[in-house]
N, C-alpha and C positions, 0 to 999 in steps of 0.2 A: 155623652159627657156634658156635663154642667158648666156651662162656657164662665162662670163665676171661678170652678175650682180649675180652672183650663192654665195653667201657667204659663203657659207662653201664647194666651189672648192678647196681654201688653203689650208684648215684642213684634209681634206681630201688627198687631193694632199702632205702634213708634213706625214699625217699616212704612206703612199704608201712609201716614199722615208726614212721612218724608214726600214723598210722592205728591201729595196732598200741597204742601208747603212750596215746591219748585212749579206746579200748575198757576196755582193763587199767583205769584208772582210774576210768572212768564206769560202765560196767556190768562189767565183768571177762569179757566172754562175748569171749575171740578163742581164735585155734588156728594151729596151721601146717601145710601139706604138706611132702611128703617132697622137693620139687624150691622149697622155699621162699614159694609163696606163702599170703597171710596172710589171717586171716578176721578181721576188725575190725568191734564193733555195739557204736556208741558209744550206741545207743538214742534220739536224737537223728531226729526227724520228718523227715530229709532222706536221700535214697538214697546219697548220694556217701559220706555219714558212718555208712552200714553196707554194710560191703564184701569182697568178695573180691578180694585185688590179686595180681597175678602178675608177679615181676620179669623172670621168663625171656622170652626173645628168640620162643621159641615156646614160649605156655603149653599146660599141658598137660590137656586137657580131664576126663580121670579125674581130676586133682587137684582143679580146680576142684568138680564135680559131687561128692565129698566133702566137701571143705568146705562146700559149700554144705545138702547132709544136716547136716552140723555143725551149722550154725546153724541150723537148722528146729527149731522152728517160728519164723518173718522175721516177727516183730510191729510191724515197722517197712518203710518204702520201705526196696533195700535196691539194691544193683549191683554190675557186675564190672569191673575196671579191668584192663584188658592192654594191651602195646605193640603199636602196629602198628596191622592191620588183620588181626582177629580170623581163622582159618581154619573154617573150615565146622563141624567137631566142638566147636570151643566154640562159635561163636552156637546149634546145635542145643542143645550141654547148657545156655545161657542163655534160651532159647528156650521148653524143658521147665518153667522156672520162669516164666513169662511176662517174659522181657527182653529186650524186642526193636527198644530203641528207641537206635540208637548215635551217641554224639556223641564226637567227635575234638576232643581238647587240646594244643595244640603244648607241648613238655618245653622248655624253655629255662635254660639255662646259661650264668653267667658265671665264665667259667676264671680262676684266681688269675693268670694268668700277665700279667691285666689290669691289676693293683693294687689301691692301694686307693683308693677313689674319691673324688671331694673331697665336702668337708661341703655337703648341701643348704643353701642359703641362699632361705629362703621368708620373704618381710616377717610376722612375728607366728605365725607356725606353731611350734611344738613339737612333738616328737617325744618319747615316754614310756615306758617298761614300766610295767606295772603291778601292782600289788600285787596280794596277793591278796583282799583286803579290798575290793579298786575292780572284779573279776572279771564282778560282776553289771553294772557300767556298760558293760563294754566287750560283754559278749552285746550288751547292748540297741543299743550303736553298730553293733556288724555286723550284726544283724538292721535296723537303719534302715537302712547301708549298702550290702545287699543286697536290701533294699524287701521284705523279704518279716516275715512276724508273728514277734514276738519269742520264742515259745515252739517257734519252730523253731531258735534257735539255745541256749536256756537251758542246754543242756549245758556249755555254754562258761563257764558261771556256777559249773560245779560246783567245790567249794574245793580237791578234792585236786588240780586239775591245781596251784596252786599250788603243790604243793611236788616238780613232777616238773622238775630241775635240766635239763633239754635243750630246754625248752619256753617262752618268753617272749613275753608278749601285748603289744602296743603300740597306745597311743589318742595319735594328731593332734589337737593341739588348737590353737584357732584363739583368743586371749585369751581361756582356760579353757576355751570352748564345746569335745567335743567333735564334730569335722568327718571325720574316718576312722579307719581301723583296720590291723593288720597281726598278723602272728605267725611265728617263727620257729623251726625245731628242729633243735638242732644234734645233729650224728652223723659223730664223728671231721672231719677237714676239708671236711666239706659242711658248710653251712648251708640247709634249707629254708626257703624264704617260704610262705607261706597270710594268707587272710584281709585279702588286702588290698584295703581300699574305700574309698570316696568317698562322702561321704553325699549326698543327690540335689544342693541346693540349693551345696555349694560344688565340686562339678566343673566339669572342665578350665582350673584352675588353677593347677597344675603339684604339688596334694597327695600323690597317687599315688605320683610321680615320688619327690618325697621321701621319703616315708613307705618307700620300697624301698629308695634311696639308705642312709638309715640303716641299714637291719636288714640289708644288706649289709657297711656300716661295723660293725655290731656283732660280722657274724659275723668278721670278720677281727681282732677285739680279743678274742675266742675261740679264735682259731687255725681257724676253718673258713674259709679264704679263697676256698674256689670252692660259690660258691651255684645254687641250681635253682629251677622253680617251672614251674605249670602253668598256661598263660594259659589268657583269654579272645581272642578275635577281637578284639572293642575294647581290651584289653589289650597286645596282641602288639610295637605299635608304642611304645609305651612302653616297654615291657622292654628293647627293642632297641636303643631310646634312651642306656641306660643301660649297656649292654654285654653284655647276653642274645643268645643267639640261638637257633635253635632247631635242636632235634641230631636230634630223634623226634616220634610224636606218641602219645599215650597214648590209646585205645578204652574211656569208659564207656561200660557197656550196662544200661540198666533197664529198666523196665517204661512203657510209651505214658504220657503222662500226658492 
């Protein structure tokens, strides 16, 4: 395939330079290869958030296996993100580093061609950006909302992402409490989502739902009218809901846990 007529080289290529954007910031350690893909160590205890991404159609395994010298010594979980299903030369050069553990993320997309979607109406729910000043509350929400220890997402607390203008955090709140999270980066008429949860005790409520519904509405009062995002399995059917579907499926690879 002719990575020119490759349609979702862009989307992919917005996903990478998210990643890209939270490194620069947090620790400054990213790089790039010469066929575009991106070495992002946000420094962050989690693999997904120190990464090697690759937008091409067929990544290319010499490019990978440099970067990944790049960033040696990995003082962090770290992984590799490529489309598809990875071909034998990259899971060996992922392999070499002990990453041999792959998990498949459906890419979903909602093309502008959809509109713009009506205003979530949730009884008492709110919908927020947030300051930079509240940065620390909203780690601590997505680390509830992903049940896992809060010093696994503190990065997200760090203050300079505040003033990185393509980047905006949002906390759901339920009368003040709050109940989920979300995040958005925009990059020319995409809008990405990330981050969006549900904290244990107020799911399947229909919070999710909203909480995407907005930062979709937002991206289109930004001019990115057609959005992406990388589900979950439990996720998948909500997106779809909302007018996602799914175009690809994105291959991380880490290490066994």
């Amino acid at each position: 395939m002719n990575q020119t007529d490759d349609q979702l080289m862009a989307v992919v290529s917005a996903y990478a330079t998210t990643f890209e954007t939270l490194a620069a910031a947090t620790t400054g350690r990213t790089g790039r290869g010469p066929q575009g893909a991106v070495l992002a160590i946000s420094g962050a205890p989690i693999a997904a958030l120190n990464a090697i991404i690759s937008p091409c159609p067929e990544p290319n395994a010499e490019e990978i296996t440099a970067l990944a010298a790049e960033g040696s010594p990995w003082d962090f979980p770290w992984s590799i993100h490529v489309r598809g299903v990875p071909g034998p030369l990259v899971a060996d050069a992922a392999a070499r580093h002990g990453l041999t553990h792959f998990e498949r993320e459906p890419l979903m997309i909602r093309y502008s061609d959809q509109g713009l979607p009506a205003e979530p109406v949730v009884d008492g729910l709110r919908v927020r950006a947030v300051p930079g000043d509240e940065l620390d509350l909203y780690a601590r929400t997505v680390a509830e909302g992903f049940e896992a220890p809060r010093e696994m997402f503190q990065v997200m607390a760090d203050p300079s992402l505040a003033k990185i203008n393509a980047l905006t955090f949002y906390l759901a709140e339920l009368n003040g409490v709050p109940v989920g999270t979300g995040m958005t980066a925009i990059s020319g008429d995409l809008t990405g989502i990330f981050n969006i949860t549900t904290l244990p005790g107020y799911r399947r409520r229909g919070y999710g739902r909203a909480v995407t519904l907005e930062m979709v509405r937002a991206g289109f009062a930004a001019g990115a009218s057609t959005a992406y995002l990388c589900a979950s399995e439990m996720g998948e059917p909500v997106y779809r809901s909302v007018g996602f579907r799914t175009e690809e499926y994105l291959t991380v690879i880490t290490a066994p846990s």
